[in-house]
C-alpha positions in Angstrom: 86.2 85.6 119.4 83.6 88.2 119.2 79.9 87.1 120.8 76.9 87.9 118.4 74.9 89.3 121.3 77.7 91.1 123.1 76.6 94.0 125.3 72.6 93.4 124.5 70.3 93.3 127.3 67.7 90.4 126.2 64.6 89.5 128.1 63.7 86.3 128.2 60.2 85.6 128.7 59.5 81.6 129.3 57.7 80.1 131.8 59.2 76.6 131.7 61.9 76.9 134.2 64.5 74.4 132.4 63.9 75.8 129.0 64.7 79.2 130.3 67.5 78.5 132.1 69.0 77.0 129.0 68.2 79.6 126.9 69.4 82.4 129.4 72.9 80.6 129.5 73.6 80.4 125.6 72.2 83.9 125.4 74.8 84.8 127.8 77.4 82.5 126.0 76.8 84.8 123.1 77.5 87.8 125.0 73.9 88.9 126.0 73.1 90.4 129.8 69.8 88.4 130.3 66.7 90.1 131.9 64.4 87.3 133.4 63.3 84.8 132.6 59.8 86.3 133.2 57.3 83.4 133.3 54.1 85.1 133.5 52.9 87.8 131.2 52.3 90.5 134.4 56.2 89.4 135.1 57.1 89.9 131.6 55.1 93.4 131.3 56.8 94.9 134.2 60.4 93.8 133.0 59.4 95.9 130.1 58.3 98.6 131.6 61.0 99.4 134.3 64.4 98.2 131.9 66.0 99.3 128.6 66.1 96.3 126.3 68.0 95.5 123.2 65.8 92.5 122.1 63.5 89.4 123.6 63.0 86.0 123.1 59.2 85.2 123.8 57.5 82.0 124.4 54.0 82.8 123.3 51.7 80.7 125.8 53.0 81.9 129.5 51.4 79.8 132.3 48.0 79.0 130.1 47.8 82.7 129.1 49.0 84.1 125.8 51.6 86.4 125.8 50.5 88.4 122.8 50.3 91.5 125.4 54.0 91.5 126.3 54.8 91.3 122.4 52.5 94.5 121.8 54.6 96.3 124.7 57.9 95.0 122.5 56.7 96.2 119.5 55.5 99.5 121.2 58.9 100.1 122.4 60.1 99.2 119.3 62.1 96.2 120.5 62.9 92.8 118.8 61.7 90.0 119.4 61.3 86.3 118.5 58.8 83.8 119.1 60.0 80.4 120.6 56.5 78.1 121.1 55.5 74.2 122.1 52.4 74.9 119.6 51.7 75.6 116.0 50.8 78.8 116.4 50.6 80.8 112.3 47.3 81.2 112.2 46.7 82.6 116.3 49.3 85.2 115.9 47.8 88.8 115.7 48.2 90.0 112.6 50.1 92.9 114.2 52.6 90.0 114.6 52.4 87.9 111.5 55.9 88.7 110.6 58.1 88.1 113.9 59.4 85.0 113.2 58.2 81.6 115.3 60.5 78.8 115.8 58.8 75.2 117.6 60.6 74.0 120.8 62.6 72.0 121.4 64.8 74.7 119.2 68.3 74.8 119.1 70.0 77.6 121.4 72.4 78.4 118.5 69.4 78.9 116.0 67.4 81.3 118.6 70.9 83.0 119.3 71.3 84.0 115.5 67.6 85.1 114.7 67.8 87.6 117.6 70.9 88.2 116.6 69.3 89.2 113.0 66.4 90.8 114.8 67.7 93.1 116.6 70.3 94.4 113.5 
């Protein structure tokens, strides 16, 4: 059975421990080598900095900070990314952003799994 993430290297940038953990297992049930989970935005900006990623999955409020500065390094580097938020968030996303797409927690793995998946293709 091939894995839709096999080989990537996805960070995962959360800062709810549980949620994270989840996610980082059914990313690595798909195949994915998780980075992280980062749960602060300085945590998430040096991951970036010092490791080659294939893709991210991005939670966009990180301890009471937004995280729009770790998906401005992603885009720099030119790597994928999804937004995974507790809040309704369309009209706070930069418009630099406006087009990533945003799924509301609780969101299932599978459904994260296949939009990086499409992401990062």
């Amino acid at each position: 059975m091939t894995h839709q993430l096999t080989g990537k290297r996805v960070l995962v940038v959360e800062d709810d421990s549980i949620l994270a953990i989840n996610l980082a297992d059914e990313l690595a049930a798909e195949g994915a080598q998780v980075l992280g989970p980062a749960a602060s935005v300085t945590d998430a900006l040096a991951v970036i900095a010092s490791a080659d990623l294939d893709g991210a999955v991005l939670d966009v409020n990180l301890g009471g900070k937004a995280a729009f500065p770790v998906a401005d390094a992603l885009a720099d580097r030119h790597i994928p990314f999804i937004f995974v938020t507790g809040y309704l968030i369309a009209h706070h996303v930069p418009p630099r952003h406006a087009n990533v797409r945003r799924f509301e927690k609780p969101a299932a793995a599978g459904v994260i799994c296949r939009a990086l998946a499409e992401a990062m293709s």
